[in-house]
mmCIF entry with sequence, helices, sheets and N, C-alpha, C, O atoms, coordinates in Angstrom:
data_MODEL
# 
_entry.id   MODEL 
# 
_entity.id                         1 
_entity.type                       polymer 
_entity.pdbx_number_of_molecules   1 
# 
_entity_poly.entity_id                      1 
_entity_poly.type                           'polypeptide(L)' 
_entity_poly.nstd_linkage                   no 
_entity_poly.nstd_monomer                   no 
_entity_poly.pdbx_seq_one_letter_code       
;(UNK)(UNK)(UNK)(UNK)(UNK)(UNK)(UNK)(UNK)(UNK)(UNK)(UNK)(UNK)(UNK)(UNK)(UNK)(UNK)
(UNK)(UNK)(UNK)(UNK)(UNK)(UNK)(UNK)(UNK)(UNK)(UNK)(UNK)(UNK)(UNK)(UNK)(UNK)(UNK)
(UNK)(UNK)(UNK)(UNK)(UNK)(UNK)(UNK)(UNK)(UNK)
;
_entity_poly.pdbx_seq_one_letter_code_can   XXXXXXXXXXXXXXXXXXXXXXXXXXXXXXXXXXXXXXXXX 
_entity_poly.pdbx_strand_id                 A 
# 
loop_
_entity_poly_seq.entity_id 
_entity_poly_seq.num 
_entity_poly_seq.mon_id 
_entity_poly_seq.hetero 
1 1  UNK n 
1 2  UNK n 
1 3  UNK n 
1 4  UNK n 
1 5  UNK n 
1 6  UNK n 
1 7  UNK n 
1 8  UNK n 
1 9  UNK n 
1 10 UNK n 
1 11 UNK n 
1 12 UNK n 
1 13 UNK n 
1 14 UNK n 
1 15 UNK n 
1 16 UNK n 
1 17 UNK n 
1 18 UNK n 
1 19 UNK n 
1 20 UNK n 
1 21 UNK n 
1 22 UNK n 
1 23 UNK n 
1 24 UNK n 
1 25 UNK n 
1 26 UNK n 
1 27 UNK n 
1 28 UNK n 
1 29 UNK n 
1 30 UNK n 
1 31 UNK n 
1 32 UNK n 
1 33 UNK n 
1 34 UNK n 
1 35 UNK n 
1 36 UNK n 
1 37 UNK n 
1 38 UNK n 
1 39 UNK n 
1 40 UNK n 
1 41 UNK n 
# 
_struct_asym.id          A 
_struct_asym.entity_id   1 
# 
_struct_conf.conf_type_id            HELX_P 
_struct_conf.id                      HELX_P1 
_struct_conf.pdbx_PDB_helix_id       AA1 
_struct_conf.beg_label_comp_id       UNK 
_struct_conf.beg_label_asym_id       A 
_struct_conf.beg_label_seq_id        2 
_struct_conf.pdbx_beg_PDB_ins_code   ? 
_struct_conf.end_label_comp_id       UNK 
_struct_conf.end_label_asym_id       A 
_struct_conf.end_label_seq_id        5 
_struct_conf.pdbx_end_PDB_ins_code   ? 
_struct_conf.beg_auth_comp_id        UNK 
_struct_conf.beg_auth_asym_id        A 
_struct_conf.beg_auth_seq_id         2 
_struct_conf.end_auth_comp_id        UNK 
_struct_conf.end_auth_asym_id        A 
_struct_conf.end_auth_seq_id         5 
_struct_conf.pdbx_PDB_helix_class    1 
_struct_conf.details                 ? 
_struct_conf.pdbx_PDB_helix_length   4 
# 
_struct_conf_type.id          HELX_P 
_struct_conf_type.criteria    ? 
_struct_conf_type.reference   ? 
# 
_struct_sheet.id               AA1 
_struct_sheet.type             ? 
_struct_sheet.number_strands   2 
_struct_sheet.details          ? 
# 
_struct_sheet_order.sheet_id     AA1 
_struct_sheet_order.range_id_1   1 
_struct_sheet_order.range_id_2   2 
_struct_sheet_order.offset       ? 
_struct_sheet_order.sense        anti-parallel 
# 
loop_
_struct_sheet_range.sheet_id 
_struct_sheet_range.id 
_struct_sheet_range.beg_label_comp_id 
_struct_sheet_range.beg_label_asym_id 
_struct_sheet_range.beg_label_seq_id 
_struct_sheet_range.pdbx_beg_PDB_ins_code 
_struct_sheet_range.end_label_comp_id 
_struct_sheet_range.end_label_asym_id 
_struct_sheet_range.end_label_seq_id 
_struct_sheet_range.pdbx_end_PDB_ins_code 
_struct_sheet_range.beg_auth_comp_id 
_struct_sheet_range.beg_auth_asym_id 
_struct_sheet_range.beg_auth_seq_id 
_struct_sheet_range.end_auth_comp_id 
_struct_sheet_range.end_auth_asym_id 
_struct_sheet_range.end_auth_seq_id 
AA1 1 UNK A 14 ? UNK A 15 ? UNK A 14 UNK A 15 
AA1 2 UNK A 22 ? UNK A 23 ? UNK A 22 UNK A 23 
# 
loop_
_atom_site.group_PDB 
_atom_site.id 
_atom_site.type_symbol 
_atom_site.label_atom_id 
_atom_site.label_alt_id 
_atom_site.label_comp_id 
_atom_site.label_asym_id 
_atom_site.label_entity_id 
_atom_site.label_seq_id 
_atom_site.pdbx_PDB_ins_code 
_atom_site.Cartn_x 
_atom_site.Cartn_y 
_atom_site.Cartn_z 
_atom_site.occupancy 
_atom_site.B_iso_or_equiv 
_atom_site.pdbx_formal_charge 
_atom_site.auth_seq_id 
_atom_site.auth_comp_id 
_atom_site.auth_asym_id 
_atom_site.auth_atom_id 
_atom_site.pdbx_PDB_model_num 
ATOM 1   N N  . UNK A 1 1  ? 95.219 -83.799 -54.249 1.00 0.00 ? 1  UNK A N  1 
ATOM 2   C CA . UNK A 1 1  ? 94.429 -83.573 -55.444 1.00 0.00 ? 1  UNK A CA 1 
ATOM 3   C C  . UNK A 1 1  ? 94.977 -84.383 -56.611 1.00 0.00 ? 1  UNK A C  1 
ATOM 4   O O  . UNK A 1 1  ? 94.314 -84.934 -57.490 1.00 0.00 ? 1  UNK A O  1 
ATOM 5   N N  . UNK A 1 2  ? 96.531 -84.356 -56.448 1.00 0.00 ? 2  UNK A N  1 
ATOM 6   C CA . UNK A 1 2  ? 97.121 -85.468 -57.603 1.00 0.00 ? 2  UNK A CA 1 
ATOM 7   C C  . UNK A 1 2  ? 96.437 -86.946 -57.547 1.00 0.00 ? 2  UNK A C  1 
ATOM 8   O O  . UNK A 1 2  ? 96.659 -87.382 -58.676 1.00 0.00 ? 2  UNK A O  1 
ATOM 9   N N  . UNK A 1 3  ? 95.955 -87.620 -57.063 1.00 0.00 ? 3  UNK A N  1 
ATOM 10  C CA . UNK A 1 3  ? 95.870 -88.768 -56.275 1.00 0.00 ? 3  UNK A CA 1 
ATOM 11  C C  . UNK A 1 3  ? 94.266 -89.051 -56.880 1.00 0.00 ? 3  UNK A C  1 
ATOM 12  O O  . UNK A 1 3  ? 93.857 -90.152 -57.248 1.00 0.00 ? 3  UNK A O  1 
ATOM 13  N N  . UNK A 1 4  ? 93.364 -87.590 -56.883 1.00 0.00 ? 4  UNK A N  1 
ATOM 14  C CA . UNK A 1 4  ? 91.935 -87.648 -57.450 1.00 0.00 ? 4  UNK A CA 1 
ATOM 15  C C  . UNK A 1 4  ? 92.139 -87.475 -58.797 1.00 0.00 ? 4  UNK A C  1 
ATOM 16  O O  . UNK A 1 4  ? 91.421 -88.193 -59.493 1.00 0.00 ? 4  UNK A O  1 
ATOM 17  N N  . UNK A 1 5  ? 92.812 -86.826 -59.321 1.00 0.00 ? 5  UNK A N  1 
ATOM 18  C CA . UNK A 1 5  ? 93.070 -86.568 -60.896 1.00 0.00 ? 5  UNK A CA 1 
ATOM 19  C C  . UNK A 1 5  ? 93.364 -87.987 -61.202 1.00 0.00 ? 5  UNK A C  1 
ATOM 20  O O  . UNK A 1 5  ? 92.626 -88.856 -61.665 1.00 0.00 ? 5  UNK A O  1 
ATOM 21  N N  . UNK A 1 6  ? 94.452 -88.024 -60.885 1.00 0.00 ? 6  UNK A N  1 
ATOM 22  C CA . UNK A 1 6  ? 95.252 -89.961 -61.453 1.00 0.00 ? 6  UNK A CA 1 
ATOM 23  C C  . UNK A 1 6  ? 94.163 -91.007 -61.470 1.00 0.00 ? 6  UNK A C  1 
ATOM 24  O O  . UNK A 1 6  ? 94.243 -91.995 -62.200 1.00 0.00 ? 6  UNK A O  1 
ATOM 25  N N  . UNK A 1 7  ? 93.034 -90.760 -60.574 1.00 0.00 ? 7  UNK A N  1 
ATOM 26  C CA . UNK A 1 7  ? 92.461 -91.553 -60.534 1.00 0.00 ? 7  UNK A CA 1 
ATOM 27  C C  . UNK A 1 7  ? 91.144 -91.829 -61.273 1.00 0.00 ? 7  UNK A C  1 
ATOM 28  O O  . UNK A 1 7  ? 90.295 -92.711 -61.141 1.00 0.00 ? 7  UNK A O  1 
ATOM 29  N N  . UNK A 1 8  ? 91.329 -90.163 -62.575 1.00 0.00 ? 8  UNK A N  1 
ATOM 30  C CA . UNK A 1 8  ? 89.965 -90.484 -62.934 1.00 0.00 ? 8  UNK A CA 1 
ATOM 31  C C  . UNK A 1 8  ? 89.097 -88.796 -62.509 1.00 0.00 ? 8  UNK A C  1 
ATOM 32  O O  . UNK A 1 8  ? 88.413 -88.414 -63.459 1.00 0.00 ? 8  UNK A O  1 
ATOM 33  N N  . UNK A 1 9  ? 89.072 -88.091 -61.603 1.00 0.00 ? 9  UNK A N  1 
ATOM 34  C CA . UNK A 1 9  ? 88.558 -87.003 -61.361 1.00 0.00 ? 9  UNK A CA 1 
ATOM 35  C C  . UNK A 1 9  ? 88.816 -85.910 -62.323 1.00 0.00 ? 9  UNK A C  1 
ATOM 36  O O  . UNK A 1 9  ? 89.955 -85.691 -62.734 1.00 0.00 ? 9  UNK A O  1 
ATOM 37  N N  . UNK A 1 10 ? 87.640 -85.118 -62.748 1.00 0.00 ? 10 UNK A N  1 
ATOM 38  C CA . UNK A 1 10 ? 88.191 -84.439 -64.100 1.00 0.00 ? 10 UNK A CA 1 
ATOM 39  C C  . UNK A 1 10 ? 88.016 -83.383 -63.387 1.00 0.00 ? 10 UNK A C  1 
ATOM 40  O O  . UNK A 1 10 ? 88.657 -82.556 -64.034 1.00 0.00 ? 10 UNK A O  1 
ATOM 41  N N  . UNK A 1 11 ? 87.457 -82.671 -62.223 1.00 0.00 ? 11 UNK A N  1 
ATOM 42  C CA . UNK A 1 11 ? 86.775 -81.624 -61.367 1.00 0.00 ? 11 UNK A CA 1 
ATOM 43  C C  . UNK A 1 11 ? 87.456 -81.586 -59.944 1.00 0.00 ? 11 UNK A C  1 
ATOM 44  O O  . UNK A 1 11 ? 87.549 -82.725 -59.487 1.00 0.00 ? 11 UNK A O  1 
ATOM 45  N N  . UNK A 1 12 ? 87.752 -81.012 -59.454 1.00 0.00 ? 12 UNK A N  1 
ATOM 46  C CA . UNK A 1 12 ? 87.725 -81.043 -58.324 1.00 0.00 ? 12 UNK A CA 1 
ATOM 47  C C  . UNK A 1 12 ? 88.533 -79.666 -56.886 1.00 0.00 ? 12 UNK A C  1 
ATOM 48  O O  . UNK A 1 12 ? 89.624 -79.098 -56.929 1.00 0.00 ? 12 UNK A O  1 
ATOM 49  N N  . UNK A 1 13 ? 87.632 -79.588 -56.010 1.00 0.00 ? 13 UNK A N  1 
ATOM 50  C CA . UNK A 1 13 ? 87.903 -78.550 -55.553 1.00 0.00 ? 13 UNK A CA 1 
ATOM 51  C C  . UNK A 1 13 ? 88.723 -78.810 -53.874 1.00 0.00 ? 13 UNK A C  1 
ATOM 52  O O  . UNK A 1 13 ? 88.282 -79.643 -53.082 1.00 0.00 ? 13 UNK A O  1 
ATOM 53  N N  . UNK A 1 14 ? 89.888 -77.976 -53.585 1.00 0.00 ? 14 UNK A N  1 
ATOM 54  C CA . UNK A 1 14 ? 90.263 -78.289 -52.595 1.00 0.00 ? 14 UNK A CA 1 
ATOM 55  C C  . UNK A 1 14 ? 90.388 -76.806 -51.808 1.00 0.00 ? 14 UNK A C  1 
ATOM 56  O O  . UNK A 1 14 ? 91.192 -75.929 -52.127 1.00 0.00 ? 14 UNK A O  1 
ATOM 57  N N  . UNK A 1 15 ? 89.377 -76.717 -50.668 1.00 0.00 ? 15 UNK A N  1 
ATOM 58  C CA . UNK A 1 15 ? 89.114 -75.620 -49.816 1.00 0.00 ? 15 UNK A CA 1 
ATOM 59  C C  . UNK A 1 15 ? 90.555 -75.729 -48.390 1.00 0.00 ? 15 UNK A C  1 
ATOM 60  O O  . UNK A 1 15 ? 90.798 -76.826 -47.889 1.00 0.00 ? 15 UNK A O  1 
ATOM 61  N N  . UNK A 1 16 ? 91.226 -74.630 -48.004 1.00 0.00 ? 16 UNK A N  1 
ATOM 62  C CA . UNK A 1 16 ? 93.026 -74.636 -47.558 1.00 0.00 ? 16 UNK A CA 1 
ATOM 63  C C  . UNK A 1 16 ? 92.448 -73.385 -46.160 1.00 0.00 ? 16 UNK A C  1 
ATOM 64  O O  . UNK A 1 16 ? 92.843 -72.234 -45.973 1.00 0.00 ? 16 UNK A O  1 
ATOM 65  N N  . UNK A 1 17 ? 91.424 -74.176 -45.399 1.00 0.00 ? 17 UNK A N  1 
ATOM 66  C CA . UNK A 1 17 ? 91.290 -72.481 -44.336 1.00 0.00 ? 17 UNK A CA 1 
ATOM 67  C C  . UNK A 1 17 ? 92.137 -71.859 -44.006 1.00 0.00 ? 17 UNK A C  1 
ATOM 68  O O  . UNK A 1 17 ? 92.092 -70.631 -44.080 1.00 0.00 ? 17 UNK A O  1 
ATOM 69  N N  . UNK A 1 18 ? 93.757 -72.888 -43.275 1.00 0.00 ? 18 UNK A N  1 
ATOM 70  C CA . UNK A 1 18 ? 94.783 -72.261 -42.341 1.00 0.00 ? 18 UNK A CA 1 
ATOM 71  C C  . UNK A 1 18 ? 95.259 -70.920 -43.587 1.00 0.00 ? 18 UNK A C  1 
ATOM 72  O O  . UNK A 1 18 ? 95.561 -69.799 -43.177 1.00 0.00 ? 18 UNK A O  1 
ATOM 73  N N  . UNK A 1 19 ? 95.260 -71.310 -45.311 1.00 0.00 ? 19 UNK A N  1 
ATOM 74  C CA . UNK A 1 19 ? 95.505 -70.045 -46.084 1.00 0.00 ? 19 UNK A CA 1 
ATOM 75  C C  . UNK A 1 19 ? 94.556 -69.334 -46.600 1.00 0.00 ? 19 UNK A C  1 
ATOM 76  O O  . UNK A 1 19 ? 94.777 -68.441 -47.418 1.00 0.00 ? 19 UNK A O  1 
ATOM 77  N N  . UNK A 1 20 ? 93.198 -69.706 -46.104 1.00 0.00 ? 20 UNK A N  1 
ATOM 78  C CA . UNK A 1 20 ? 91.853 -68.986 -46.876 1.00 0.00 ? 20 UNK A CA 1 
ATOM 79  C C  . UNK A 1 20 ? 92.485 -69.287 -48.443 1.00 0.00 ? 20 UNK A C  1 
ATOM 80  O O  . UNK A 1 20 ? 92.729 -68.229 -49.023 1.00 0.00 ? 20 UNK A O  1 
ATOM 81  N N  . UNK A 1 21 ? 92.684 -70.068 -48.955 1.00 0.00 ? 21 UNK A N  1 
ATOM 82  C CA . UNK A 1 21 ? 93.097 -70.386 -50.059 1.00 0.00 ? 21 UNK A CA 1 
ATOM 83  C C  . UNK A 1 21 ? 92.083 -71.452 -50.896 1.00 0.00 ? 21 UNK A C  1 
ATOM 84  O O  . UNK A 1 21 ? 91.684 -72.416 -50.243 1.00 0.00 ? 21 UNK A O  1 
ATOM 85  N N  . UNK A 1 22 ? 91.676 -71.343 -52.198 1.00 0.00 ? 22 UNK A N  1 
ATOM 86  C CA . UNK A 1 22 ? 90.957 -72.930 -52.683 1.00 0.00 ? 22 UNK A CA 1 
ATOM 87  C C  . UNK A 1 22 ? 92.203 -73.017 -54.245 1.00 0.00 ? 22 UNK A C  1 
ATOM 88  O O  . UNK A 1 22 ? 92.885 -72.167 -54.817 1.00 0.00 ? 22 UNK A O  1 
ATOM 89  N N  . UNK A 1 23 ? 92.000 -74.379 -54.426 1.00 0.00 ? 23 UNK A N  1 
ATOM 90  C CA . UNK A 1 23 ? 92.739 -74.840 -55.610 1.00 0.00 ? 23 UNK A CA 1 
ATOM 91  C C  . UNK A 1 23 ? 91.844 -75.858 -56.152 1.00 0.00 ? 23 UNK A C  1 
ATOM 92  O O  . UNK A 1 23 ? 91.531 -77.003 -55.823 1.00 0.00 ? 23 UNK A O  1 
ATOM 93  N N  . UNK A 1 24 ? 91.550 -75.085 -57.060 1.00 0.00 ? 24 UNK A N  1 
ATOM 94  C CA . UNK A 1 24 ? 90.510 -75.828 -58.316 1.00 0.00 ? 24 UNK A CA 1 
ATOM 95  C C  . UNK A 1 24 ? 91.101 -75.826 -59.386 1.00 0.00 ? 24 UNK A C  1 
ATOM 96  O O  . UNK A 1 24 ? 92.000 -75.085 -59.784 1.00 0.00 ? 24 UNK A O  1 
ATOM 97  N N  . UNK A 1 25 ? 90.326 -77.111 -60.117 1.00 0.00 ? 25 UNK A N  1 
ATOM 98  C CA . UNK A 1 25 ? 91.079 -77.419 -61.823 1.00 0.00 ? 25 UNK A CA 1 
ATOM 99  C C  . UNK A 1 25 ? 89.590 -78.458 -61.937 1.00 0.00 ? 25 UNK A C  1 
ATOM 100 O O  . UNK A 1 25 ? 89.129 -79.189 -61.060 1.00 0.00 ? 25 UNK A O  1 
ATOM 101 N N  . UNK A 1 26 ? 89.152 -78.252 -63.114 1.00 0.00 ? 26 UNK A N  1 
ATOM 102 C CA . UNK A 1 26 ? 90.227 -77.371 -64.181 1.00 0.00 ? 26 UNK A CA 1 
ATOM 103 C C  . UNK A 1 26 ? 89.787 -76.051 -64.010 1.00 0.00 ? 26 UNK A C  1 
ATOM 104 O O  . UNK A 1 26 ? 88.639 -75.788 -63.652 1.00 0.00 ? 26 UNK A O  1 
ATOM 105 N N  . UNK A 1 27 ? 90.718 -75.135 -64.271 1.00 0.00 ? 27 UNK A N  1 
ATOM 106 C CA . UNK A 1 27 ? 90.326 -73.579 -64.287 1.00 0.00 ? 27 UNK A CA 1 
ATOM 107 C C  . UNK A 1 27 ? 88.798 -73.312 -65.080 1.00 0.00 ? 27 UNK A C  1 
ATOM 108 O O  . UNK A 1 27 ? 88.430 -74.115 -65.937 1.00 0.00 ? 27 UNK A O  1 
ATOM 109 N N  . UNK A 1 28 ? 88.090 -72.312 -64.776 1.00 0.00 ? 28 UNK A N  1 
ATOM 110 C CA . UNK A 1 28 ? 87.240 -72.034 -64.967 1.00 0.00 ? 28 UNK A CA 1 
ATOM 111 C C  . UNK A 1 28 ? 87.113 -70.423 -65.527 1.00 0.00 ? 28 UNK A C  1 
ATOM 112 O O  . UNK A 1 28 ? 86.975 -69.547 -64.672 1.00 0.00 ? 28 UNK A O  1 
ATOM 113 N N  . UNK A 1 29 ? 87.146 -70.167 -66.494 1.00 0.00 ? 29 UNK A N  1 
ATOM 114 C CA . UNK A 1 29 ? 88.046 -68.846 -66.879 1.00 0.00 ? 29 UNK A CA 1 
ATOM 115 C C  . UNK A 1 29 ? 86.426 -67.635 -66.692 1.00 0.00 ? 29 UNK A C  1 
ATOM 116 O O  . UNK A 1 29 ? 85.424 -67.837 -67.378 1.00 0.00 ? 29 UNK A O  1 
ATOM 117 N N  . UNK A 1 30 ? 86.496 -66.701 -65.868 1.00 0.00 ? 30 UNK A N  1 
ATOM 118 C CA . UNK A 1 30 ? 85.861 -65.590 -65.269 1.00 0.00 ? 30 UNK A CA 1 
ATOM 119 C C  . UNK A 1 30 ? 85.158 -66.045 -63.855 1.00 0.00 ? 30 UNK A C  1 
ATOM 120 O O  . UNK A 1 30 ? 84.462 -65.227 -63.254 1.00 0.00 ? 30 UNK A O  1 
ATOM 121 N N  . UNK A 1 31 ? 85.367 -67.431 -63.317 1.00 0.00 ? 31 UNK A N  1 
ATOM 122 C CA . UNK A 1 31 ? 84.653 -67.674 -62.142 1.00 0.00 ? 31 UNK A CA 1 
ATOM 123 C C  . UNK A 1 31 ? 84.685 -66.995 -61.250 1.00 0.00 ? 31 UNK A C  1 
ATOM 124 O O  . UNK A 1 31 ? 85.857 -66.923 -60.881 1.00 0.00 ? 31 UNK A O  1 
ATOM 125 N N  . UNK A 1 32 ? 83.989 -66.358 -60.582 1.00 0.00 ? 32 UNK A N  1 
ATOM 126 C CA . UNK A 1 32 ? 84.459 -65.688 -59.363 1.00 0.00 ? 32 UNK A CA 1 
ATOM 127 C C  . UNK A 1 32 ? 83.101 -65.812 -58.418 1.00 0.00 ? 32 UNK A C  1 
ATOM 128 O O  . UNK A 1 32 ? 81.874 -65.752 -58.505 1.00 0.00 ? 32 UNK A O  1 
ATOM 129 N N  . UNK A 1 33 ? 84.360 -66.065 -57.277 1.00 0.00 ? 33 UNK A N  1 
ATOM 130 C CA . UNK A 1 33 ? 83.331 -66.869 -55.916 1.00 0.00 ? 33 UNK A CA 1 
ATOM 131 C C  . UNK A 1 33 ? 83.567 -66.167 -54.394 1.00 0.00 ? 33 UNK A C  1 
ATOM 132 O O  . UNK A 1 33 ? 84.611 -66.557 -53.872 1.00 0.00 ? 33 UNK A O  1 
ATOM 133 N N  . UNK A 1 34 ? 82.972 -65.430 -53.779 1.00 0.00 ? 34 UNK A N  1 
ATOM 134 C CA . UNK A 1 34 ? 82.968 -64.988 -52.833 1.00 0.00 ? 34 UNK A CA 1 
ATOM 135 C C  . UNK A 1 34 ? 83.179 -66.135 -51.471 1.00 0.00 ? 34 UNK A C  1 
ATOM 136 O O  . UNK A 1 34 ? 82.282 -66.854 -51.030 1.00 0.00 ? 34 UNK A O  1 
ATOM 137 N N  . UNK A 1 35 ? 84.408 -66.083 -51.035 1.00 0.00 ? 35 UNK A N  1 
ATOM 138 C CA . UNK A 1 35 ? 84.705 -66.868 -49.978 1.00 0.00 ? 35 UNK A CA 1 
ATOM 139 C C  . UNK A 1 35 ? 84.077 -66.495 -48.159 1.00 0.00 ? 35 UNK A C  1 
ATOM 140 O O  . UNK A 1 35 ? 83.839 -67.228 -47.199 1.00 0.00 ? 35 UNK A O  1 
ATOM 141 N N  . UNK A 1 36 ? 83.997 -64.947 -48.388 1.00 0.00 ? 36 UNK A N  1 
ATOM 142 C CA . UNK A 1 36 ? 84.492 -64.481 -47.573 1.00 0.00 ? 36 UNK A CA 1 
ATOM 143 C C  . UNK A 1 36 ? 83.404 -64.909 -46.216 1.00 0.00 ? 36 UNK A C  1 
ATOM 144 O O  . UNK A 1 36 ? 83.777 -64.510 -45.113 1.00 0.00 ? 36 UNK A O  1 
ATOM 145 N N  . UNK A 1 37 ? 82.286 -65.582 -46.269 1.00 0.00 ? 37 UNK A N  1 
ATOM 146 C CA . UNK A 1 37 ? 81.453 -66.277 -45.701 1.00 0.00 ? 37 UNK A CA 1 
ATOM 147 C C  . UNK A 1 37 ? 82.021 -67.373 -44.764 1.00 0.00 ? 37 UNK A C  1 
ATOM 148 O O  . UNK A 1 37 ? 81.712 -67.651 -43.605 1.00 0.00 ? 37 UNK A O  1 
ATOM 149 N N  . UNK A 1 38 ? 83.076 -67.995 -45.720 1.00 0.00 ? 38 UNK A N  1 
ATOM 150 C CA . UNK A 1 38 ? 83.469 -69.011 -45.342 1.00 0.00 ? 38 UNK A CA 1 
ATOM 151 C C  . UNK A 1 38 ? 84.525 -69.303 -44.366 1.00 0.00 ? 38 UNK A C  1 
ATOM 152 O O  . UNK A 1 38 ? 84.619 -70.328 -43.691 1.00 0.00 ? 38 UNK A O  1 
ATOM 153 N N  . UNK A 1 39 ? 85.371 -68.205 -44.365 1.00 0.00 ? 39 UNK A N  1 
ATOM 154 C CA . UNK A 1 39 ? 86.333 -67.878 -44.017 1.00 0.00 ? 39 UNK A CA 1 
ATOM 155 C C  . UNK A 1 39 ? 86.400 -67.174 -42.882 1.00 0.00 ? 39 UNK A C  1 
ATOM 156 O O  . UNK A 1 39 ? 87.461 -67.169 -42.257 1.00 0.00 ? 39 UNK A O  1 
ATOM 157 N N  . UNK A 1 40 ? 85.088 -66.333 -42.336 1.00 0.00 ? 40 UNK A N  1 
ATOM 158 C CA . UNK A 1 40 ? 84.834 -66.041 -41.178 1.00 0.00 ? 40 UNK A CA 1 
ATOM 159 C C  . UNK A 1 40 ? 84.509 -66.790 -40.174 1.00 0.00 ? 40 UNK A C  1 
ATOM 160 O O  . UNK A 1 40 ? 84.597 -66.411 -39.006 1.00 0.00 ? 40 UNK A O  1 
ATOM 161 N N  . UNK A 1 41 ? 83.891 -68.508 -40.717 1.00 0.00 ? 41 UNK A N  1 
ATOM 162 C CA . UNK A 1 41 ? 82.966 -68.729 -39.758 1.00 0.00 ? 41 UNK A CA 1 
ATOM 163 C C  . UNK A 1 41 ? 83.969 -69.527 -38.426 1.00 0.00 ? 41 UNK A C  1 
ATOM 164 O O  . UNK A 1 41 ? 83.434 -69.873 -37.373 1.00 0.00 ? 41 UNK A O  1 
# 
């Protein structure tokens, strides 16, 4: 994600299945996103 930022990316989302984990920036302050779709399949 460092690598998309440096380069210019002001957004960007990185989905982590093996931790059901995502890491987004820039923060988005009250977002809330139901994974749990995703994470089953």
């Amino acid at each position: 994600m460092a690598a998309y930022q440096a380069n210019g990316a002001r957004l960007g989302w990185l989905l982590i299945p093996d931790e059901q984990a995502v890491e987004i920036w820039p923060l988005f302050p009250g977002l809330l996103i139901d994974l749990e779709e995703i994470w089953t399949v």
